[in-house]
Each structure stands twice: as C-alpha cells, then as structure tokens.
Biopython code that builds the backbone (N, CA, C, O; Angstrom):
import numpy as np
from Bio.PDB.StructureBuilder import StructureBuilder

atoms = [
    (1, "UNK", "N", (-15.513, 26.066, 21.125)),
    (1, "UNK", "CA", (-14.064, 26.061, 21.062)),
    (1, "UNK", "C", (-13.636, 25.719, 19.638)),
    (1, "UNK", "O", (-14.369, 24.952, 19.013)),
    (2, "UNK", "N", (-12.592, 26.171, 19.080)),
    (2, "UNK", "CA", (-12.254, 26.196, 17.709)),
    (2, "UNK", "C", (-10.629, 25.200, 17.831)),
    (2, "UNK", "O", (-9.613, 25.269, 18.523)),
    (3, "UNK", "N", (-10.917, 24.698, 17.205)),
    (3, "UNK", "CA", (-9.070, 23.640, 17.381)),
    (3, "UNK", "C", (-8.698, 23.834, 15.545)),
    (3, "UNK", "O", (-9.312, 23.410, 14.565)),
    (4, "UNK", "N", (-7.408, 24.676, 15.662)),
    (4, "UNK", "CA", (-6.334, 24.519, 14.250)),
    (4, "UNK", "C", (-5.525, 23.452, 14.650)),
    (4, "UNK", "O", (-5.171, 23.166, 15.794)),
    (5, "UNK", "N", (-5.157, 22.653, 13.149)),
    (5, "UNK", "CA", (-4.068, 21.841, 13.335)),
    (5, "UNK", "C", (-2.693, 22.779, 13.616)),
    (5, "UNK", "O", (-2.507, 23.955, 13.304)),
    (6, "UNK", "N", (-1.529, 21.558, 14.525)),
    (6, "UNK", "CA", (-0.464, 22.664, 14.548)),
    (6, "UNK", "C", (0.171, 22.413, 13.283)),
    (6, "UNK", "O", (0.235, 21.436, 12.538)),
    (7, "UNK", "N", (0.670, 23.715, 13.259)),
    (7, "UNK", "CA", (1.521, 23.999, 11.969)),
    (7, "UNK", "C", (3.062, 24.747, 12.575)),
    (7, "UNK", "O", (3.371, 25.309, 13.626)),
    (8, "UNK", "N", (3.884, 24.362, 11.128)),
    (8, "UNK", "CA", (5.407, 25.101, 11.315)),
    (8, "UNK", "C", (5.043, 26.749, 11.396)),
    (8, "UNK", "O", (5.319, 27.616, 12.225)),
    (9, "UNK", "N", (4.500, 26.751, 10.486)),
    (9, "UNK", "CA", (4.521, 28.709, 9.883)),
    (9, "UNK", "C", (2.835, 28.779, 9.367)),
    (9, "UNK", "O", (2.468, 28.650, 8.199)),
    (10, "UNK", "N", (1.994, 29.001, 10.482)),
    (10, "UNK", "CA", (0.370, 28.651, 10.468)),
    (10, "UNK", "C", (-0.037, 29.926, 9.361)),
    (10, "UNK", "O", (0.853, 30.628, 8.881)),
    (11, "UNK", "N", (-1.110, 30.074, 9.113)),
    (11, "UNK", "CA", (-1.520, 31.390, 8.240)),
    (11, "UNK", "C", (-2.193, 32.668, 9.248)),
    (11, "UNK", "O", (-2.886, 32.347, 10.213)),
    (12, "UNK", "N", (-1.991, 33.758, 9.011)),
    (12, "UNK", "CA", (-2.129, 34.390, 9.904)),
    (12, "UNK", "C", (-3.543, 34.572, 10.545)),
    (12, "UNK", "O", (-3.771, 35.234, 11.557)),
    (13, "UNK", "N", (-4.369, 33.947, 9.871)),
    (13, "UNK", "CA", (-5.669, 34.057, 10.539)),
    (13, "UNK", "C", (-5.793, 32.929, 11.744)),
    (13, "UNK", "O", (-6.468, 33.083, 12.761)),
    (14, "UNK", "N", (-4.922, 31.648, 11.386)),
    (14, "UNK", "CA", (-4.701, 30.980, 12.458)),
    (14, "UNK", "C", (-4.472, 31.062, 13.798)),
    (14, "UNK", "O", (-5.040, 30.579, 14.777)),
    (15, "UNK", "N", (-2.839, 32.285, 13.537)),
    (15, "UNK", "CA", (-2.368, 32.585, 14.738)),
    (15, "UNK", "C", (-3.693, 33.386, 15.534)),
    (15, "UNK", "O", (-4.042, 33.159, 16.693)),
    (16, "UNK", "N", (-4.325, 34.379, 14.595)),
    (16, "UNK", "CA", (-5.562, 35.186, 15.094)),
    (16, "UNK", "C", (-6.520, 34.443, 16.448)),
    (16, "UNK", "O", (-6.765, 34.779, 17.607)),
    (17, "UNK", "N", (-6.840, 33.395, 15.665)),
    (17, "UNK", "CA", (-7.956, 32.521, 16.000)),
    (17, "UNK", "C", (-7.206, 31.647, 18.185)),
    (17, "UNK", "O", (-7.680, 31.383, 19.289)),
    (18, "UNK", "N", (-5.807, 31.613, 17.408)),
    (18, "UNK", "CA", (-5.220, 31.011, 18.803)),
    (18, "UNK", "C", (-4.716, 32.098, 19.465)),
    (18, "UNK", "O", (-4.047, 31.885, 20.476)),
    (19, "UNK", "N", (-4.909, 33.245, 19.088)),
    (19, "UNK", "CA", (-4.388, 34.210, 20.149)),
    (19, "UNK", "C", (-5.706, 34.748, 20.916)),
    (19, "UNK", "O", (-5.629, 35.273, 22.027)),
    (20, "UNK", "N", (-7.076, 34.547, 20.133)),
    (20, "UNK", "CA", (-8.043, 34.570, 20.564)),
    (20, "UNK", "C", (-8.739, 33.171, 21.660)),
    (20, "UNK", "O", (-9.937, 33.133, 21.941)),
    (21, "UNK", "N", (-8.124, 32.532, 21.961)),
    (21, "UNK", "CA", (-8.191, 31.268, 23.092)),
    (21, "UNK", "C", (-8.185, 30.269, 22.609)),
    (21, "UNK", "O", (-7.962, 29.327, 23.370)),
    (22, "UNK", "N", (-8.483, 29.868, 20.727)),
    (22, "UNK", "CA", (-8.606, 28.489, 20.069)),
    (22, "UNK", "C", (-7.236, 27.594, 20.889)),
    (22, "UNK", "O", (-6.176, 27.936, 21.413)),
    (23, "UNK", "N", (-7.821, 26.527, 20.693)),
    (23, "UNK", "CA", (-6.901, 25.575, 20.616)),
    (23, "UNK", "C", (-6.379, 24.801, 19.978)),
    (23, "UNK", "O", (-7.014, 24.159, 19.141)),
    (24, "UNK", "N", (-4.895, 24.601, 20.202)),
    (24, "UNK", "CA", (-3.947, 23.410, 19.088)),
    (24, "UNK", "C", (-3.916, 22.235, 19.247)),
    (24, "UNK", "O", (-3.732, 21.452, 20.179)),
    (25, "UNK", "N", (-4.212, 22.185, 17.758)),
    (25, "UNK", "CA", (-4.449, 20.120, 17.930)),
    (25, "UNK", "C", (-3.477, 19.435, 17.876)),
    (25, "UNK", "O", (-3.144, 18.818, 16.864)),
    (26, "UNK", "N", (-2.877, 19.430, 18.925)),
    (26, "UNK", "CA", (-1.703, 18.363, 19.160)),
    (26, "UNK", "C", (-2.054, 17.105, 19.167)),
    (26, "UNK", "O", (-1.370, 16.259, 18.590)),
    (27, "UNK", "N", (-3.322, 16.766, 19.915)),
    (27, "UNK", "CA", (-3.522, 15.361, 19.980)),
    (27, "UNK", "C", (-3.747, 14.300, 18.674)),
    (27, "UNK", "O", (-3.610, 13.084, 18.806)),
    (28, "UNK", "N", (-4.003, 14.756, 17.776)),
    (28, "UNK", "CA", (-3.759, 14.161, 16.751)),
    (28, "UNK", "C", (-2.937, 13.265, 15.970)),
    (28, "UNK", "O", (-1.732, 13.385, 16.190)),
    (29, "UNK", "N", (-3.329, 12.255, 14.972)),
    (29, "UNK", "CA", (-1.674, 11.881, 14.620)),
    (29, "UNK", "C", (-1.364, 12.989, 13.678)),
    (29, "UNK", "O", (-2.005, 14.002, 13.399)),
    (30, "UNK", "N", (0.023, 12.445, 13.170)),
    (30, "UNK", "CA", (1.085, 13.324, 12.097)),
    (30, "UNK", "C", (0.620, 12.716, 10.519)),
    (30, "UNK", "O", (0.766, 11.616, 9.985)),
    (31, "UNK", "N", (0.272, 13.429, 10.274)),
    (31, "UNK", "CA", (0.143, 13.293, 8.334)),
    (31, "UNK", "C", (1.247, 13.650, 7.601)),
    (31, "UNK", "O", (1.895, 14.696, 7.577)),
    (32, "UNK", "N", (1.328, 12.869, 7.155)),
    (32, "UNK", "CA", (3.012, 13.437, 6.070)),
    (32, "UNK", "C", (2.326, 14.446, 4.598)),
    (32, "UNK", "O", (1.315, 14.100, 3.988)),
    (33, "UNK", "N", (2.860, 15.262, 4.382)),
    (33, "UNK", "CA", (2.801, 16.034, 3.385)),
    (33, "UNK", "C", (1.472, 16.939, 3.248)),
    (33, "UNK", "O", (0.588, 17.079, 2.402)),
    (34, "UNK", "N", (1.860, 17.620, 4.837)),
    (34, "UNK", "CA", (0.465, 17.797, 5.577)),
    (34, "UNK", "C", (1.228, 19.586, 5.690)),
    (34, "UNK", "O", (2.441, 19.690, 5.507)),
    (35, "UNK", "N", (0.474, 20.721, 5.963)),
    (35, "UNK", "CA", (0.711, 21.847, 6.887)),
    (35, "UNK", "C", (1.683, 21.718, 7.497)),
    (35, "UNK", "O", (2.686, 22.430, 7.469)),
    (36, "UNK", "N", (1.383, 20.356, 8.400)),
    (36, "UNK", "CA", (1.842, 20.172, 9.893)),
    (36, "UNK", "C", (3.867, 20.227, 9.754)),
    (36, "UNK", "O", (4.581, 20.527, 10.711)),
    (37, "UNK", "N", (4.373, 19.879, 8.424)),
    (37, "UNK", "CA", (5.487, 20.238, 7.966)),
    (37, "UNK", "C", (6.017, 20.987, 6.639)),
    (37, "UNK", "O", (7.232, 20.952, 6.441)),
    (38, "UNK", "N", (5.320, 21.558, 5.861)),
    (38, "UNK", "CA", (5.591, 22.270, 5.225)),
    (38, "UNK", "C", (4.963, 24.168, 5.196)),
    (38, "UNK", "O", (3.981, 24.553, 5.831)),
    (39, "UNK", "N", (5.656, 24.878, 4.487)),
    (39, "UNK", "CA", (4.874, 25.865, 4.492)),
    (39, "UNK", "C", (5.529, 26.508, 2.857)),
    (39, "UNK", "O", (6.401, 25.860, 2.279)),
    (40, "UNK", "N", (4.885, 28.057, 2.146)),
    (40, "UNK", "CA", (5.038, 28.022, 1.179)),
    (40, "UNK", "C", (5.365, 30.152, 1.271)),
    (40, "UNK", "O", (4.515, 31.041, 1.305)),
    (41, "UNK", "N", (6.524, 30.239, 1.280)),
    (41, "UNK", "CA", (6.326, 31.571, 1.011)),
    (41, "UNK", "C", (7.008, 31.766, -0.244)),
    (41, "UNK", "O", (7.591, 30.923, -0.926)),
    (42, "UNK", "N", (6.791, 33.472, -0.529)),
    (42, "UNK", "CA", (6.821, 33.984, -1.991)),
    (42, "UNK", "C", (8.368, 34.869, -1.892)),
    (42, "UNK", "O", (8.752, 35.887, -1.317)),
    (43, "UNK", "N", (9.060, 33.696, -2.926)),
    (43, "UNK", "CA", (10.468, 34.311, -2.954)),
    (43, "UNK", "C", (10.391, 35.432, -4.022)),
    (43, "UNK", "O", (9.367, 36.106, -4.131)),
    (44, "UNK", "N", (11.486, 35.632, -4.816)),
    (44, "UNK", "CA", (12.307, 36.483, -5.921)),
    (44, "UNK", "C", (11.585, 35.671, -7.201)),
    (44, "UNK", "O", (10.833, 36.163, -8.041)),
    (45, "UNK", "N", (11.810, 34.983, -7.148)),
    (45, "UNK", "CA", (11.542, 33.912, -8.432)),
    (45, "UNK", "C", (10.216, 33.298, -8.305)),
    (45, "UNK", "O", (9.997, 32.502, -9.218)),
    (46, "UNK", "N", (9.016, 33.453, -7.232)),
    (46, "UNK", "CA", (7.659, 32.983, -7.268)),
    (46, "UNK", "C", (7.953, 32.286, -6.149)),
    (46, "UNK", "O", (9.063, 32.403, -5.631)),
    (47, "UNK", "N", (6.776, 31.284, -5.514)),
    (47, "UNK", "CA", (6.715, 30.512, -4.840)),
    (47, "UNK", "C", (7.804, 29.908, -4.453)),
    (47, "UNK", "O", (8.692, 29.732, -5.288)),
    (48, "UNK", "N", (7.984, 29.436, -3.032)),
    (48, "UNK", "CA", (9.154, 28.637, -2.710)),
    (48, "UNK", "C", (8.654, 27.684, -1.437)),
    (48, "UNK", "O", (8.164, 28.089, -0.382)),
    (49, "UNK", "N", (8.865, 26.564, -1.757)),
    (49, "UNK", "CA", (8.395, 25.524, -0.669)),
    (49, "UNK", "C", (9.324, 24.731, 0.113)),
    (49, "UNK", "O", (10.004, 23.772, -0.254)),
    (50, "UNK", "N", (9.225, 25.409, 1.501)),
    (50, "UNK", "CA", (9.939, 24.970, 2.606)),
    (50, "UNK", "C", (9.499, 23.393, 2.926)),
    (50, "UNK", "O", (8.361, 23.119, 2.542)),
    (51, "UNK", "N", (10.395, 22.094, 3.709)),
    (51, "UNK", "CA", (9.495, 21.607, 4.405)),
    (51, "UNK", "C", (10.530, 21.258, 5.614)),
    (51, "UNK", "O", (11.749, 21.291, 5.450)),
    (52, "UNK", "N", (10.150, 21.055, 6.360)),
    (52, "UNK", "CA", (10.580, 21.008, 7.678)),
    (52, "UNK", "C", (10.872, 19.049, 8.008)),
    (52, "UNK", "O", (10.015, 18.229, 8.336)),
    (53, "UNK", "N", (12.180, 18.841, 7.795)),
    (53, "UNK", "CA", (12.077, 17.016, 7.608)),
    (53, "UNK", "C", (12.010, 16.367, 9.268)),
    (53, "UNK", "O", (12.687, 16.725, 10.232)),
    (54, "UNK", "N", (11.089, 15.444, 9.211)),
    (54, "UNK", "CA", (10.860, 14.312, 10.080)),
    (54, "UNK", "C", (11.096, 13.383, 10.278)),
    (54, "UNK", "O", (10.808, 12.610, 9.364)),
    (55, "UNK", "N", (11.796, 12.712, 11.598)),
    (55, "UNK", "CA", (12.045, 11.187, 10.898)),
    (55, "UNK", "C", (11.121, 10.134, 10.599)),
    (55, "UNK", "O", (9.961, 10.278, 10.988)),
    (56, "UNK", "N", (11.410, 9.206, 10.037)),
    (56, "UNK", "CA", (10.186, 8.407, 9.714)),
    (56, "UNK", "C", (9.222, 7.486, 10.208)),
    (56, "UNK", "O", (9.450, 6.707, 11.134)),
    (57, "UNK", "N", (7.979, 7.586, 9.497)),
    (57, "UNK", "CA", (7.115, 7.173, 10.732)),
    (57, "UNK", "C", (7.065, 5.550, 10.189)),
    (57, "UNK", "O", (6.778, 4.634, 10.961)),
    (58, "UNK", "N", (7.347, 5.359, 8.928)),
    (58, "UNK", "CA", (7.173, 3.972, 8.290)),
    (58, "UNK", "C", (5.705, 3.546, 7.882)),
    (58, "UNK", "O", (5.452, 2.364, 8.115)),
    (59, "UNK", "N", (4.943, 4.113, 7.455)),
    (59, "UNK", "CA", (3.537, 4.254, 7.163)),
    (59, "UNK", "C", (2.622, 3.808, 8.569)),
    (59, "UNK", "O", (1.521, 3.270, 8.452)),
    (60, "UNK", "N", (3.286, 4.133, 9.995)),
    (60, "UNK", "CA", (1.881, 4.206, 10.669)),
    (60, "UNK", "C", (2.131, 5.355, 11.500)),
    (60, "UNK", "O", (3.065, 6.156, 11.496)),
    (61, "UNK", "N", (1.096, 5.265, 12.215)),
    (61, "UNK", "CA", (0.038, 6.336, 12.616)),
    (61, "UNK", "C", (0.347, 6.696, 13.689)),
    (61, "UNK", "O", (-0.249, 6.308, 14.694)),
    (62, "UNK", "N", (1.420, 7.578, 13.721)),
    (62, "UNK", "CA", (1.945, 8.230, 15.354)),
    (62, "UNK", "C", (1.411, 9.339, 15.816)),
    (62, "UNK", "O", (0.946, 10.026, 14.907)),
    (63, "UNK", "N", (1.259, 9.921, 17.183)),
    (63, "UNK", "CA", (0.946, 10.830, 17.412)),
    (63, "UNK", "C", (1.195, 12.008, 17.146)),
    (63, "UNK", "O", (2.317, 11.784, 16.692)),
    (64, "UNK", "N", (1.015, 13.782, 16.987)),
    (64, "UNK", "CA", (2.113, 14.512, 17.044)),
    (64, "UNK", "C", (2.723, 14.699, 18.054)),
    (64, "UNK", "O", (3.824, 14.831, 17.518)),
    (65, "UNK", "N", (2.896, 14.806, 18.952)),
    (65, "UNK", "CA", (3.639, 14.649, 20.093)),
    (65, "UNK", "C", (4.690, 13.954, 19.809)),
    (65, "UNK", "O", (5.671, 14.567, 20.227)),
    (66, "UNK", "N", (5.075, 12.678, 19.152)),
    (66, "UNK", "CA", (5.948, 11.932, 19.302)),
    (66, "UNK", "C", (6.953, 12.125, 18.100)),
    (66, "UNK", "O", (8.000, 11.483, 18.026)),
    (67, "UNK", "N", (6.645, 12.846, 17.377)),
    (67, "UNK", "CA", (7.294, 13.300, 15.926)),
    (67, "UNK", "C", (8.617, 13.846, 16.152)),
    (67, "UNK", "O", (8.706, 14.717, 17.017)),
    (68, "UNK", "N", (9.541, 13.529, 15.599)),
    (68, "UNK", "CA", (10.745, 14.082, 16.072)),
    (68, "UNK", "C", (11.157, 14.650, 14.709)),
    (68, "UNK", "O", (10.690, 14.306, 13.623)),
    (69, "UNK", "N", (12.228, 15.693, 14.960)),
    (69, "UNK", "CA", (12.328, 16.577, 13.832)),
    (69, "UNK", "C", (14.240, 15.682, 13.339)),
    (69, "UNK", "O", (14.878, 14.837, 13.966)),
    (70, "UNK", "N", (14.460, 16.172, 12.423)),
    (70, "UNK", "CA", (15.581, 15.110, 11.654)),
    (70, "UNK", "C", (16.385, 16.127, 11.087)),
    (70, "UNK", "O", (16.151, 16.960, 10.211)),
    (71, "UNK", "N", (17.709, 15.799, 12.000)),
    (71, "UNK", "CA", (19.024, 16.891, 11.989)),
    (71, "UNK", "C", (18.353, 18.608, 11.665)),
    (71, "UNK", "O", (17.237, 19.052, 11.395)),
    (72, "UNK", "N", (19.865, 19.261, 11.889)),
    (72, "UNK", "CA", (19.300, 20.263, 11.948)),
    (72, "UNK", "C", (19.428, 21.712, 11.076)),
    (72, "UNK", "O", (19.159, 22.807, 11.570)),
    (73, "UNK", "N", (19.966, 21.473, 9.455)),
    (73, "UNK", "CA", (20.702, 22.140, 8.590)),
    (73, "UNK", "C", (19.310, 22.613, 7.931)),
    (73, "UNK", "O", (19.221, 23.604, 7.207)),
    (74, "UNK", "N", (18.451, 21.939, 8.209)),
    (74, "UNK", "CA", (17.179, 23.012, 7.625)),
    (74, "UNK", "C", (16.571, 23.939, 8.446)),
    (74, "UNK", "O", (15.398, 24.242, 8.232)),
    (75, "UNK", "N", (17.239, 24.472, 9.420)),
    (75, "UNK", "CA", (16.664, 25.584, 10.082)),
    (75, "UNK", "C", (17.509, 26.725, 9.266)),
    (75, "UNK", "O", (16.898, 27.682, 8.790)),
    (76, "UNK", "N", (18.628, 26.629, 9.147)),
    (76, "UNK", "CA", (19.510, 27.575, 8.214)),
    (76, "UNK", "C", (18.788, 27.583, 6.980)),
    (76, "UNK", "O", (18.010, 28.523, 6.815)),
    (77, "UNK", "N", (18.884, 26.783, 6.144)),
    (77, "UNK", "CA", (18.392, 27.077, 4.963)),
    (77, "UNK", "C", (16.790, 27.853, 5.007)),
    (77, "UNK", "O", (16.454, 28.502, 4.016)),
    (78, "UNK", "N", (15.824, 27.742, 6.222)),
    (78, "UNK", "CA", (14.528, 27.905, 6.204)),
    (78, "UNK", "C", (14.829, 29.805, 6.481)),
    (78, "UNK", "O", (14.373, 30.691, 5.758)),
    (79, "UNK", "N", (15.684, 30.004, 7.689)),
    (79, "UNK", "CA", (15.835, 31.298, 8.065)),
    (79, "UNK", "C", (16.450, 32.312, 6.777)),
    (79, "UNK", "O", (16.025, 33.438, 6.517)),
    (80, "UNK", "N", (17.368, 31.716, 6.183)),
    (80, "UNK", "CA", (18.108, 32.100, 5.199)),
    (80, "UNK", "C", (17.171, 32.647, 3.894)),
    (80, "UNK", "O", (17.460, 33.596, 3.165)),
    (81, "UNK", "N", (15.631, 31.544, 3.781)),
    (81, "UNK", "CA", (15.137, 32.305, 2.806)),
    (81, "UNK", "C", (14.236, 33.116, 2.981)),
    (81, "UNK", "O", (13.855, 34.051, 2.276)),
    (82, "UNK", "N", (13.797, 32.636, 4.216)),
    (82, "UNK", "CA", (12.750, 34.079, 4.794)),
    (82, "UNK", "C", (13.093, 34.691, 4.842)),
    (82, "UNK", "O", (12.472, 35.615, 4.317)),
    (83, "UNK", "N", (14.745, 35.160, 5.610)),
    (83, "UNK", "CA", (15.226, 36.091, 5.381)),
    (83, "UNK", "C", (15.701, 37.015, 3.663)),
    (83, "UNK", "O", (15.614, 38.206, 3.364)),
    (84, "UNK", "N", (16.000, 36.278, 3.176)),
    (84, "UNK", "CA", (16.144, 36.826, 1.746)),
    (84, "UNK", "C", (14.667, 37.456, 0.896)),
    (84, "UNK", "O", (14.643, 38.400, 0.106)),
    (85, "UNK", "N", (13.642, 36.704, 1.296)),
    (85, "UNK", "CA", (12.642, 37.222, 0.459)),
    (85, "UNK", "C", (11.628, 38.018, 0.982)),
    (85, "UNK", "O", (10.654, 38.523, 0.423)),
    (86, "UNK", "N", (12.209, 38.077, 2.782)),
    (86, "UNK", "CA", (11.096, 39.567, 3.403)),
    (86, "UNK", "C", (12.056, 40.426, 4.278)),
    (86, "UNK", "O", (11.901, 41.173, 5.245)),
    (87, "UNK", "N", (12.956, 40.067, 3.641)),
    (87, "UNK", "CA", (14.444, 40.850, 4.984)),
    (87, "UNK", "C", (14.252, 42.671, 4.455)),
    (87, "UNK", "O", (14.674, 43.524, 5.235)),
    (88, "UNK", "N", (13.869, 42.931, 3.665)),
    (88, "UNK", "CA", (14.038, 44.090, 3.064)),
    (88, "UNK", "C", (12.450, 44.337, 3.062)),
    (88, "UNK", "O", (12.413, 45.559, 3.205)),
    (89, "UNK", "N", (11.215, 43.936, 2.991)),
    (89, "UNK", "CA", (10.027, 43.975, 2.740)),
    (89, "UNK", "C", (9.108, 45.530, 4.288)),
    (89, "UNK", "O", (9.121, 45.433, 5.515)),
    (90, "UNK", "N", (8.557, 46.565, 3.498)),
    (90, "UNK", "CA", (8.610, 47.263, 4.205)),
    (90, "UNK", "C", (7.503, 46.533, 6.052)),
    (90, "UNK", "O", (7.441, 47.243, 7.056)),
]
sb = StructureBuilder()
sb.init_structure("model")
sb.init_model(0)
sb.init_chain("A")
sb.init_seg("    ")
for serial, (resi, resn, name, xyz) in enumerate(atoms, 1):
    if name == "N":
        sb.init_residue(resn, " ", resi, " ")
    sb.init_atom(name, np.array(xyz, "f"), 0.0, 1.0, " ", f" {name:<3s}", serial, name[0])
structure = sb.get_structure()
C-alpha cells in the first residue's frame, strides 16, 4: 500500500497513485510550511505561491483532521489566479 501526504493541489502523479487505490495520510499531524498548505503554480510573471491559511496551532502537534482552515477570502484570490494563468491554456 502506498500512503501520499494530503495536499491542497497534490502533483499529478499523486492524484495517479490515489486514483490507483493509494492511500491519504490523514492520520498524521499538520506541519506548517508543508505541501499540506501551500502549492506553487506558474503565472504571467513566473512562479506564484498560493498558501491556503490555518488557524494556529501554537507550536504543537495537532492532528490533520483537526486543522481548521481561517476565514474565507483566500479561496477567491486562489480561484482568481488559477484562473488567470490557465483560464485560456489550451
């Protein structure tokens, strides 16, 4: 059995691997400045790094499961640039 960490926006060999029966490692704790909230796509201008904000864990060691995501104005801004930098992409 193959376990990927979960991720926001995994790499596509990931999704591969879990569409093929792997499993997601939820059980894990949350790492800050980890996959598990950021991801990196290629705008107009080069690289552009999303991250997806969490509230805080206070330096210990929570599960992912218990991670809660923190307000919600970065889903706009996240859609907004994916959309801008593959909205047109054949």
């Amino acid at each position: 059995m193959v376990v990927v960490p979960a991720s926001v926006f995994p790499p596509a060999h990931w999704v591969q691997r879990i569409l093929q029966g792997a499993s997601v490692g939820i059980a894990d704790h949350y790492c800050k400045q980890t996959i598990r909230n950021r991801y990196t796509i290629l705008g107009v201008n080069g690289s552009l790094m999303l991250t997806v904000p969490v509230e805080g864990q206070k330096g210990q060691k929570i599960p992912l499961r218990d991670i809660r995501l923190f307000g919600n104005s970065w889903q706009s801004n996240h859609w907004h640039s994916v959309r801008s930098a593959y909205g047109k992409s054949a």
